[in-house]
C-alpha positions, 0 to 999 in steps of 0.5 A: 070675060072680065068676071067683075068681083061681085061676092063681096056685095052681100057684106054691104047689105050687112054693113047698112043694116049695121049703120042703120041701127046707130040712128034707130032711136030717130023717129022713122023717116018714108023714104022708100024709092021706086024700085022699078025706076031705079032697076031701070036707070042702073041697068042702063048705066050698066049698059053705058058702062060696058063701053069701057077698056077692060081697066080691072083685068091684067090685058089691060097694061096702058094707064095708070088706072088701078081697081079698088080693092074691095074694102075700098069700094064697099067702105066708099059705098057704104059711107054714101048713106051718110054722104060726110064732107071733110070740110068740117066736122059738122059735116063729116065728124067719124071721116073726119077722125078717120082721115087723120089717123090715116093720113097720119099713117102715110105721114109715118111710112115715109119717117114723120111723126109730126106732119101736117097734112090731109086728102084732097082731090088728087094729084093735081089738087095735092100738088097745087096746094104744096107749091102754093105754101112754097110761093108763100114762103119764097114769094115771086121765086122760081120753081123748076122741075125736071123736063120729064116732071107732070106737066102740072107743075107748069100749069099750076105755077101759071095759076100761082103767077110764079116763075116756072121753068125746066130742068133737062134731064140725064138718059134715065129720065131723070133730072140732071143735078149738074144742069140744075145746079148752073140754074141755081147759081142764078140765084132766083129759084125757091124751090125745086120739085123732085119727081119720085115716079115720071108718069112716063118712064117711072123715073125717080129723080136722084133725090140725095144729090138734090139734097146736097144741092139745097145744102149749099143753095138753100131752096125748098124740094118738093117731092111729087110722088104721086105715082111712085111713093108707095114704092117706099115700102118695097125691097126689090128697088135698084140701089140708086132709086132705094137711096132717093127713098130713103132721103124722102123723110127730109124733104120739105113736103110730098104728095101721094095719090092713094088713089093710084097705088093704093087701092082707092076709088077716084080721087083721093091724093094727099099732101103732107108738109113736114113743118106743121107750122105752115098751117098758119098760112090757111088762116081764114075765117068762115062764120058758118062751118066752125061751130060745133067743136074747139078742134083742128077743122080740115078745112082749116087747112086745106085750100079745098072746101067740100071734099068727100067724107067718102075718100077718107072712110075708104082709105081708112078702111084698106090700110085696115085690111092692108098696113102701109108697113114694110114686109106687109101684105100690101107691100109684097103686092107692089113688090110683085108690079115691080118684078114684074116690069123686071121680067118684061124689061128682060124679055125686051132686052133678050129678043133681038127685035126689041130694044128698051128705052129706059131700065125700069126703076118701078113698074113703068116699062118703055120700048119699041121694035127695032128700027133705023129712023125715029119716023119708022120706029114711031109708025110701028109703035102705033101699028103695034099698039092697034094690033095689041088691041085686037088682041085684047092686050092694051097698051100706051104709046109715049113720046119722048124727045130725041136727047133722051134717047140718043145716047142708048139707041145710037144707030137710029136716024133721028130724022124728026125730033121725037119718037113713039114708044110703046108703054105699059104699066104694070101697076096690078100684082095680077100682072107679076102672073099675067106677063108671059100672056102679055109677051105673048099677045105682044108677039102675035100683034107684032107678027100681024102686021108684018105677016 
């Protein structure tokens, strides 16, 4: 049973009631709804719902699909009464506040102090904002990204009508510093996007090398850390991944998706540049929004217009609960996703059956059962993820092309040019406890189908 977390609800009513009180001098307003009509259209949501994989519960090990912490959700609920836009502060005057002081905090865990920045729609949105201050700052030059980088970069390039093109990658699924660097020496490229967390394999490209690159070159380094950023705050990172965290507070600007690893209800990302000055490039002019205060507008520098007062009430709320800090609470729990990848990478790597593609850097792990030919390895691969399924553990099946792999897994026969993979992402501290029952209904679905 997947025993949805309902205790907390009973502080919502408590909350409302709260909130209702602020605006009890108002004259009183009929507005009671139909119960029964409601009952009826909530329980067929209800019903509608079921139709789900279980995301919450720990089996479930496929997506990166993370539930909100309970302060997420009941701070998100409640500010729904309200219902703020962000655009200005008409519209969202205390989520306005309040999504400043915590995109402030992001800003701080990565080393700045001074910062531009705000929430958006997600990664994507993030993403396309930071790019599009990039193309005005170096117009018409390349952007390029390691061949294992989010396909929107791609995508968001085409809608920017900027050159785009790829970085291959070393056997790490990282980018390939010397493959890049004779793609600088051309001299058209502005700037250059540092994956800190590959959706696929959790790779964190090596972002002090980068550095040492834009020394001599002179482009701009876009961090997309969407997936991996908050792993900034953890301890239990290999050495080489800790030293690309530790350079993030140089580069030009990042993206993080709170709505990923930091407990956030759908959607909520945020994009930070270093240099506030870029804020000059939002400049526009509307002659409705912007009349109730002399203060910075979010939507003064965003390229979004109505956004959801309800994200920022929700991300203000949890790092209330649980500091964005090193040594913290909510560190220790994504401490707890990554050592849990690092059991499961070991278990792979010590059963013969078994081989790992990549060695896990965050909490991302990637294998397959042994076999002789890429055909065969990826026809168990989906057998095996069906068979999971039956057994109620859900995983994911990623494809990654032969020059990633060839070099680690030398016996197989590449006889098609790509392999699938079985892929699970550990992103729930539950899953720290949960991963001898995930190794073990792994086993039974393998074993189901070879009888």
């Amino acid at each position: 049973m997947l025993q949805l977390e309902s205790q907390s609800l009973s502080l919502l009513t408590e909350a409302v009631a709260h909130l209702d009180a602020g605006f009890a001098h108002l004259p009183p307003l009929d507005s009671a709804p139909d119960m029964e009509a409601l009952r009826n259209v909530l329980l067929a949501v209800a019903e509608r719902m079921r139709d789900n994989y279980p995301y919450p519960h720990p089996l479930y090990a496929g997506q990166m699909l993370k539930p909100p912490h309970p302060v997420a959700r009941l701070a998100y609920a409640l500010s729904l009464w309200i219902n703020p836009n962000n655009h200005a502060l008409d519209g969202g005057r205390a989520s306005s506040a309040m999504e400043k002081e915590a995109v402030a905090e992001l800003a701080v865990m990565f080393g700045w102090q001074t910062h531009l920045g705000h929430l958006c729609g997600g990664g994507t949105m993030a993403n396309l904002e930071a790019l599009w201050v990039a193309g005005r700052l170096r117009p018409g030059q390349k952007i390029v990204a390691s061949q294992q980088a989010h396909y929107t970069h791609r995508r968001i390039s085409e809608v920017l009508q900027l050159p785009f093109a790829s970085v291959p990658c070393n056997s790490r699924a990282q980018m390939d510093l010397a493959a890049l660097e004779a793609m600088l020496k051309q001299g058209d490229i502005g700037t250059v996007v540092a994956t800190i967390g590959a959706t696929a394999t959790g790779a964190v490209d090596p972002l002090a090398g980068l550095l040492e690159l834009q020394a001599r070159y002179g482009f701009r380094i876009h961090a997309d850390a969407a997936y991996g950023g908050y792993y900034t705050l953890v301890d239990n990172l290999a050495a080489e991944t800790a030293a690309a965290y530790a350079c993030l507070d140089r580069v030009d600007s990042l993206v993080i998706d709170p709505h990923k690893h930091g407990l956030q209800p759908y959607g909520c990302g945020c994009v930070l540049f270093q240099d506030p000055s870029v804020g000059a490039l939002y400049k526009h002019d509307s002659p409705y929004t912007y009349f109730s205060s002399d203060e910075l507008h979010l939507g003064e520098i965003s390229l979004e217009c109505s956004r959801a007062g309800a994200s920022a009430v929700a991300l203000w709320a949890t790092q209330r609960l649980l500091p964005p800090v090193q040594g913290g609470e909510f560190a220790g729990m994504l401490a707890d996703c990554r050592e849990a990848a690092l059991i499961l990478a070991a278990k792979i790597t010590a059963d013969e059956r078994w081989m790992l593609a990549f060695d896990p850097e965050l909490d991302i792990v990637v294998w397959a059962e042994r076999g002789t030919s890429a055909s065969q390895i990826s026809r168990r691969s989906r057998a095996i993820f069906a068979a999971a399924a039956a057994q109620d553990l859900h995983l994911a099946v990623a494809t990654f092309p032969s020059a990633l792999l060839a070099e680690r897994w030398p016996q197989v026969v590449w006889d098609q040019e790509n392999v699938a993979c079985l892929r699970s992402c550990l992103m729930k501290a539950e899953h720290r406890a949960w991963v001898d029952e995930i190794w073990a209904r792994l086993l039974r679905a393998a074993n189901s189908i070879t009888g």
